[in-house]
C-alpha positions in Angstrom: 5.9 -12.5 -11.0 8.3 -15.2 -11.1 7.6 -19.0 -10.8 7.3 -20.1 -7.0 10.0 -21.6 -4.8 -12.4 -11.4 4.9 -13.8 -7.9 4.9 -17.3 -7.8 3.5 -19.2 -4.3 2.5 -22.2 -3.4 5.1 -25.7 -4.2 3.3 -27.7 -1.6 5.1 -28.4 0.4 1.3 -30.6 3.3 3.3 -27.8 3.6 5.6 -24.9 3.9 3.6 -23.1 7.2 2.3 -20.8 6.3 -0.5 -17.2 6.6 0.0 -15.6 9.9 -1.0 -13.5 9.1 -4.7 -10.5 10.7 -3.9 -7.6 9.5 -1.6 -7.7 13.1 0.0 -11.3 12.0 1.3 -10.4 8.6 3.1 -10.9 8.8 6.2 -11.1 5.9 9.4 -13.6 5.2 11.6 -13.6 5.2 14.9 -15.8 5.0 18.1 -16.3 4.0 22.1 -17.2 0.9 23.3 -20.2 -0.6 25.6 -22.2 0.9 27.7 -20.4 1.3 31.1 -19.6 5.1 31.6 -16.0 6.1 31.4 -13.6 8.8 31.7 -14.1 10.9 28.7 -11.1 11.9 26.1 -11.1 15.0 24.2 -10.4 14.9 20.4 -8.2 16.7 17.8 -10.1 14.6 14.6 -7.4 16.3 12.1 -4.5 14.4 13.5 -2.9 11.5 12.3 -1.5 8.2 14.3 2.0 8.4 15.1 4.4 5.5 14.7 7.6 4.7 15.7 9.4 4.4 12.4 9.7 7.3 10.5 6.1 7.8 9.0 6.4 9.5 6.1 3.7 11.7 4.6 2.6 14.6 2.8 2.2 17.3 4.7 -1.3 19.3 4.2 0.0 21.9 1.9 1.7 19.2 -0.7 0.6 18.8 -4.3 -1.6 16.1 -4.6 -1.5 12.8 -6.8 -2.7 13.8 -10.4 -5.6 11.2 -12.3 -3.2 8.7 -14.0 -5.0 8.2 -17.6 -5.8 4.4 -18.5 -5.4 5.3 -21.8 -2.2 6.5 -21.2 -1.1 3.0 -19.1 -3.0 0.6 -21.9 -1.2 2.8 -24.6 2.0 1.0 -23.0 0.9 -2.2 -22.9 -0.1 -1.6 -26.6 3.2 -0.8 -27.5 4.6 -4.0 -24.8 2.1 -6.6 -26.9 3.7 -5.1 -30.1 7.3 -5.4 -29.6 6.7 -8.9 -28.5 4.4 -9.8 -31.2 7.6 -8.7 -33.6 10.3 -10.9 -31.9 9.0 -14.2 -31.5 6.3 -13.5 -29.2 8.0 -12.6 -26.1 9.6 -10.1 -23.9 11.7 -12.6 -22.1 15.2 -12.4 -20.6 18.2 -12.6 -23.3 15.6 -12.7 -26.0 15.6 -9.5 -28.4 11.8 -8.3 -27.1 13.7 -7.7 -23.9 15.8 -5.3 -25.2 13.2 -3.7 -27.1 11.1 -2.9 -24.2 13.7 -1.1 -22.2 14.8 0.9 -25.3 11.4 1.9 -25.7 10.7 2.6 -21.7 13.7 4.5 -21.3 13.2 6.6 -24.7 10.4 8.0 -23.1 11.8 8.9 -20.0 14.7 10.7 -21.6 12.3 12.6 -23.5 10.6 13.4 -20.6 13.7 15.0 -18.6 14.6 11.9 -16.5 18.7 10.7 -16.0 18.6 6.9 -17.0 20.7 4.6 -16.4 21.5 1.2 -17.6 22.7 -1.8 -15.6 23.9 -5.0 -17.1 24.2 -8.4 -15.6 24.3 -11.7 -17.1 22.0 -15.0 -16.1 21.7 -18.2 -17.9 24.7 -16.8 -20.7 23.1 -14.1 -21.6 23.2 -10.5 -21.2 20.2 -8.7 -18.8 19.4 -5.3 -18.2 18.0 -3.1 -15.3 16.9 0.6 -16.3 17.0 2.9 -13.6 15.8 6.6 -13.9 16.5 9.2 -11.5 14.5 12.2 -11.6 16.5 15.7 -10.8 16.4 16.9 -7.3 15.1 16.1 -3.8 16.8 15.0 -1.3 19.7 12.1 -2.3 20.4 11.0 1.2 15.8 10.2 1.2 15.5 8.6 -2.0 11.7 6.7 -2.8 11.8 3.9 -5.5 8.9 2.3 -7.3 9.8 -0.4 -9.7 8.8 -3.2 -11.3 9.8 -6.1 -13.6 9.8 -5.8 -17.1 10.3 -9.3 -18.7 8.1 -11.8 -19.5 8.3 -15.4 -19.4 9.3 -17.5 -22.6 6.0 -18.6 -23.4 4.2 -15.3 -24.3 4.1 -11.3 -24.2 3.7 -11.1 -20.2 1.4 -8.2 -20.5 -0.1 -8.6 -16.9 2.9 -9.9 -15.9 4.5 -7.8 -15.7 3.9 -5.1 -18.6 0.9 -4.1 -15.9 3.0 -3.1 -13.0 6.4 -1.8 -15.9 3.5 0.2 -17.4 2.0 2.1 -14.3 5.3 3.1 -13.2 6.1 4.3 -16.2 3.1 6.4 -16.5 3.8 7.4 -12.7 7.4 8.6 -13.8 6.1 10.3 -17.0 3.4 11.8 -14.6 6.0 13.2 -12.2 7.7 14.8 -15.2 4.7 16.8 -16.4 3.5 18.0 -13.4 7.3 19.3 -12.8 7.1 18.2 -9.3 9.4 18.8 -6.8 9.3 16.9 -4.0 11.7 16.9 -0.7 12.9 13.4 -1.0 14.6 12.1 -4.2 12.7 9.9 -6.7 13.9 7.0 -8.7 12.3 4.5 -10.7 13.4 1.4 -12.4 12.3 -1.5 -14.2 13.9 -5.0 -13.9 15.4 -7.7 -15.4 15.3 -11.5 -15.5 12.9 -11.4 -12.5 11.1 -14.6 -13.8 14.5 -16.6 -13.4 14.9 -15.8 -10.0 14.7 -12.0 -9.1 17.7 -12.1 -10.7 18.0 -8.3 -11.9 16.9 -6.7 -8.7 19.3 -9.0 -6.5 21.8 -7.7 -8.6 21.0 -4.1 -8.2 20.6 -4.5 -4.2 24.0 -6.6 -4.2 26.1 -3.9 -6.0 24.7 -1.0 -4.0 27.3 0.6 -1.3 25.8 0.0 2.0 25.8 4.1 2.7 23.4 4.1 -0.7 21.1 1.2 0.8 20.7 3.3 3.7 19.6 6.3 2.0 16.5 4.2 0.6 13.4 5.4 2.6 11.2 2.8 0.8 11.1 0.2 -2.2 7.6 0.1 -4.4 6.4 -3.0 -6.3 4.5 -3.6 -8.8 3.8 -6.9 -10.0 1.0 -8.1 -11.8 -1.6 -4.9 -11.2 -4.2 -5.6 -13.8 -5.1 -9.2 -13.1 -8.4 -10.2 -15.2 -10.3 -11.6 -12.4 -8.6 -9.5 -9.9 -8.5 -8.9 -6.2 -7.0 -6.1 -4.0 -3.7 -7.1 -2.5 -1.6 -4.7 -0.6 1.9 -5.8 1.4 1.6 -6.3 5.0 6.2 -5.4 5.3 6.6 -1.7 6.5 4.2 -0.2 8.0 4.1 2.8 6.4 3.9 2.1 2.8 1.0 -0.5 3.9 -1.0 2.1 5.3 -0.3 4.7 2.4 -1.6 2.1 0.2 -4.9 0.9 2.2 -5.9 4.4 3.1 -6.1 5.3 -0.7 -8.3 2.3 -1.3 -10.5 2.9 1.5 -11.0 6.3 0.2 -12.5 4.6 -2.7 -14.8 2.4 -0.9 -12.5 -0.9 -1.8 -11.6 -3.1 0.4 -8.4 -5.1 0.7 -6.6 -8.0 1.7 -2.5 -8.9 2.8 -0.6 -10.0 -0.4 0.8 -13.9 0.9 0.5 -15.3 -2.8 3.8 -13.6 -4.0 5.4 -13.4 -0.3 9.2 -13.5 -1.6 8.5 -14.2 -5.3 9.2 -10.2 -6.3 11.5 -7.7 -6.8 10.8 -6.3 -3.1 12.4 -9.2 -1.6 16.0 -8.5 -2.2 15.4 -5.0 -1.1 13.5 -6.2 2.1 16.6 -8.6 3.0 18.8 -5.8 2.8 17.2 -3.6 5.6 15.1 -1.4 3.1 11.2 -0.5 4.1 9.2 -2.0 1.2 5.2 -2.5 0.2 3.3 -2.8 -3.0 0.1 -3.8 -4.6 -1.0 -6.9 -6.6 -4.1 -8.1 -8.3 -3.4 -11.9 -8.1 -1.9 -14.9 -10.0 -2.9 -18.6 -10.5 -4.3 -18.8 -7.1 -8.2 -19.3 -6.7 -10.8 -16.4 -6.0 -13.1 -17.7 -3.0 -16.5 -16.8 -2.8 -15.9 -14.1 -0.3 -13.7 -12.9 -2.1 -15.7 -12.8 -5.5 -18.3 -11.0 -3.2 -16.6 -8.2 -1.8 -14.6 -7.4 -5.4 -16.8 -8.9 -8.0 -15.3 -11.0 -10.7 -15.7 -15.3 -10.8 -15.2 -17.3 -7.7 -13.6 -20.9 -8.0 -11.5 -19.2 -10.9 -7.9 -18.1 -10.8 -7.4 -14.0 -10.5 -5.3 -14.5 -13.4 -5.9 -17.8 -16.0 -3.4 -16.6 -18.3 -0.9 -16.5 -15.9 2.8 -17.3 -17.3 1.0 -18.3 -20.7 0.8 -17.5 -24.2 -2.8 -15.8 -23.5 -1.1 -13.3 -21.4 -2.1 -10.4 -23.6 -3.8 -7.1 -23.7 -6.8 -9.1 -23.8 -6.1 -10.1 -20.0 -6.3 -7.4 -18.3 -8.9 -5.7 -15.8 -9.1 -2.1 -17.0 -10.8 -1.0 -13.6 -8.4 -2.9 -11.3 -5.0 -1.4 -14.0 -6.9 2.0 -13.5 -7.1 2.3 -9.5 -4.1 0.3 -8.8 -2.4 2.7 -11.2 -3.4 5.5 -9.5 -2.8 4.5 -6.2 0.8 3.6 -7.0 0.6 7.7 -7.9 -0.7 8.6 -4.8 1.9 6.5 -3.1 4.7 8.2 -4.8 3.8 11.6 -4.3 2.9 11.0 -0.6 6.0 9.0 0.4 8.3 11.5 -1.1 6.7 14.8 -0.2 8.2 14.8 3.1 7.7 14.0 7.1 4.7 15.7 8.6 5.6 17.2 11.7 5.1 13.8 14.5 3.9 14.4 17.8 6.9 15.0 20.3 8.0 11.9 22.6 7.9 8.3 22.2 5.0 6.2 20.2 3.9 2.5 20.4 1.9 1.3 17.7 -0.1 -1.8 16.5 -0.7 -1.8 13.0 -2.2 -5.7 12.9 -5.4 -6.2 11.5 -8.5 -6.9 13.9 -11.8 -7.7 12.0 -14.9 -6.0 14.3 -17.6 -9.3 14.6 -20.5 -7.4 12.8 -23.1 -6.4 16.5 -20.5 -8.8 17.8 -18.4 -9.0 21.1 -16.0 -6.6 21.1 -12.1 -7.2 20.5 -8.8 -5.5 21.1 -5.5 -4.3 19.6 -2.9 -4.0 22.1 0.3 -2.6 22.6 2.8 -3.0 25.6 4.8 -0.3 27.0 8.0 -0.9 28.6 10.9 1.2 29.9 9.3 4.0 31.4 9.4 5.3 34.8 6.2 6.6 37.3 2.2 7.0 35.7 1.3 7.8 32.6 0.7 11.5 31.2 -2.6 14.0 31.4 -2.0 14.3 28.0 -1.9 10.8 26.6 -2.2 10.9 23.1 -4.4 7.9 21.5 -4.4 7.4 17.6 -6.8 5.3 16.2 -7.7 4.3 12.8 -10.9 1.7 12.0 -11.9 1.2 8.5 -16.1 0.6 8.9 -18.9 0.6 7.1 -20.8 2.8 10.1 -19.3 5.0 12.4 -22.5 5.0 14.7 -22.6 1.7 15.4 -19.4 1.6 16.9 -18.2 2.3 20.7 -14.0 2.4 21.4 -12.8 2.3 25.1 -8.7 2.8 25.9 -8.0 0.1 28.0 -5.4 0.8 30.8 -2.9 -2.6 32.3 -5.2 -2.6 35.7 -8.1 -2.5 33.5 -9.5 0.6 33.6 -11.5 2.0 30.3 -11.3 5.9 29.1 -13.7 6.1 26.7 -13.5 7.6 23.7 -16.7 7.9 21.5 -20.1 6.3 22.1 -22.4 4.5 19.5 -24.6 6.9 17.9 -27.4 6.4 15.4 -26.8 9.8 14.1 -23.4 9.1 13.7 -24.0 8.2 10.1 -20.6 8.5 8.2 -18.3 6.0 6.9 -14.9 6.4 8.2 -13.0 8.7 10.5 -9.3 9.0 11.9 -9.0 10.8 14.8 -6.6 11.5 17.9 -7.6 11.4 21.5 -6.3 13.2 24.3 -7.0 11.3 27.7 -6.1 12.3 31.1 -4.0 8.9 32.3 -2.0 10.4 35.0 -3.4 7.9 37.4 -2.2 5.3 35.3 0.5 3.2 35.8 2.8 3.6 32.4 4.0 0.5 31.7 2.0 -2.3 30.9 -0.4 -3.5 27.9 -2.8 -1.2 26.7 -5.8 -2.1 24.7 -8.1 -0.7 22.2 -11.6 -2.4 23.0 -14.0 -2.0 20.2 -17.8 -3.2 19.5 -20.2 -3.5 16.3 -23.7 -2.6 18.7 -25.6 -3.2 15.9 -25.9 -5.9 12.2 -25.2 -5.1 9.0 -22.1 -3.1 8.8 -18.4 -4.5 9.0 -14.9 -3.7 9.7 -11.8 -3.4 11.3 -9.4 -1.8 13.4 -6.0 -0.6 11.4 -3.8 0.6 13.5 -3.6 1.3 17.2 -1.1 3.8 18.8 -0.4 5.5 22.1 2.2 8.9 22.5 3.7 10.1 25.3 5.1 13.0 25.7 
């Protein structure tokens, strides 16, 4: 990463069912809320929230992600620290370990059946290089892109930064390759350079990219600094989709997450995000401070940086987190086989979502996400779809009311102590033809009970 310009787990042990370990298995929780009766909602618990960008996913009968092997991503790094260690101890831009770590990255994407691709630029008088590598087929007006940056600063090898984030694509790429998958959108992947001078590579790529090919991006990955020694769970809060891709795979795994602000802008996603193109990615952390909180919920040193080493000589493969490399490695994966394996069929009509984070006070008072509906003409439907997605440590505890603009509430599931799961996504169906269509609707939630936590991820409403 370039120079720059709280969810804790439940306590309740005998209550607790541990989280499924695959992304397939991650699943949102959801509930009704207090206990004034309401009009009831039927469910259809398979379906997923709608939203009105283009949410792309895989649909049910699409490959899944394979296991991306540590050893195969630390192999990398291996081979990152060594070219560095033979030219002067760096990777950096115009320096010859630069060079040395594309050759070898694209060397083993030719081998593995990928077109590469290389793009030269020059910054501070010398000559800098972005690989791209397109792999054959999909669809080239839907192309998905995961990259990252693959030089170092001046002062040592850059192995978390950013050999972490160069290496798991790689290894993503190389994955895609052996599995021979097909997917319906296209894939690329590429590996910048000179993004510790000033993003310098991937404003280069985004500048000399026709408009018509910009357009044809359905989403920009980023990887930067993915293996941080004393790391925390970062995921970007910028397109909606991506984010959610990302923090559903996590939750599957029982790890919680937090919005990346530490690099807002300081990446490779930012030229691509100021040029109209969905992005999101994950990150482990830099020279800011891990709080106490934060320490709690991930493990690792509070009062400590997530990453000491960071921009320094002791930036080696000594400084990196094998768990955190491991399931941020896979998640990137998961990402890139979901986002390219095509558009689930959506509900039909028009969606309003709210994807903002509300924490649920743990037996608390109960809070809302909203969302306002304009435009529309007469009451609402008889069969007004409600998604909703809440990340908790116990289902049971919770109760979830739809909210209509004159206040009425439609519930949708009631607090049950036998309601012992984790996490549930669900759709609701709810008779609102009495309602009024437009106005704010709100999705009222409460904790009835202490020791379990969450929050709500994303609230939506469909009408036909």
């Amino acid at each position: 990463m370039k120079h720059s310009a709280s969810r804790i787990s439940g306590s309740r042990t005998p209550r607790r069912i541990a989280a499924a370990p695959t992304a397939a298995a991650a699943v949102l929780a959801l509930a009704g809320l207090v206990a004034t009766a309401a009009p009831a909602a039927s469910a259809a618990p398979a379906a997923a929230p709608a939203t009105r960008t283009a949410a792309t996913t895989a649909s049910a009968a699409s490959a899944a992600a394979p296991d991306i092997p540590l050893a195969n991503v630390k192999a990398h790094l291996t081979q990152l620290q060594s070219i560095a260690s033979a030219n002067g101890g760096n990777r950096a831009h115009g320096r010859p370990g630069y060079k040395a770590s594309v050759d070898y990255v694209r060397a083993k994407l030719d081998a593995a059946g990928f077109t590469t691709s290389l793009q030269q630029f020059t910054s501070n008088g010398a000559t800098g290089y972005n690989l791209i590598a397109d792999w054959p087929g999909g669809d080239p007006n839907q192309v998905v892109m995961a990259g990252a940056h693959l030089d170092s600063v001046s002062s040592g090898a850059g192995i978390n930064d950013n050999g972490s984030g160069s290496a798991a694509v790689l290894e993503t790429a190389l994955a895609v390759s052996r599995a021979g998958y097909q997917p319906a959108k296209h894939l690329r992947f590429a590996w910048w350079g000179a993004e510790e001078l000033g993003l310098v590579g991937s404003k280069h790529y985004v500048a000399n990219l026709p408009s018509t090919d910009r357009s044809k991006i359905s989403g920009y990955l980023n990887f930067d600094m993915i293996g941080s020694p004393n790391a925390g769970y970062f995921v970007y809060d910028d397109d909606p989709v991506i984010e959610k891709t990302f923090k559903d795979y996590f939750a599957g795994l029982g790890v919680p997450t937090e919005i990346e602000t530490e690099g807002d802008g300081r990446s490779d996603h930012a030229p691509f995000k100021n040029a109209g193109v969905p992005v999101g990615g994950l990150f482990t952390g830099a020279s800011r401070t891990k709080t106490s909180a934060q320490a709690q919920k991930w493990g690792g040193t509070a009062g400590q940086s997530f990453d000491r080493c960071y921009h320094s000589s002791c930036d080696t493969t000594s400084n990196i987190n094998d768990t955190a490399l491991d399931r941020n490695s896979d998640a990137a994966a998961h990402a890139v086989w979901t986002l390219s394996a095509g558009t689930s069929e959506p509900p039909a009509g028009d969606t309003y979502q709210n994807t903002t984070d509300v924490q649920i006070p743990d037996g608390g008072a109960a809070v809302t996400s909203s969302v306002t509906v304009t435009g529309r003409t007469g009451n609402a439907p008889s069969a007004l779809k409600v998604g909703v997605d809440i990340v908790h440590t116990w289902r049971g505890d919770l109760v979830v009311d739809l909210v209509a603009p004159d206040g009425t509430a439609y519930r949708l599931k009631n607090a049950s102590g036998g309601d012992s799961a984790d996490n549930v996504r669900e759709t609701y169906t709810v008779d609102a033809s009495s309602e009024t269509a437009n106005g704010t609707w709100s999705l009222r939630v409460q904790d009835t009970a202490r020791y379990d936590t969450g929050y709500i991820n994303s609230f939506s409403l469909t009408f036909p």
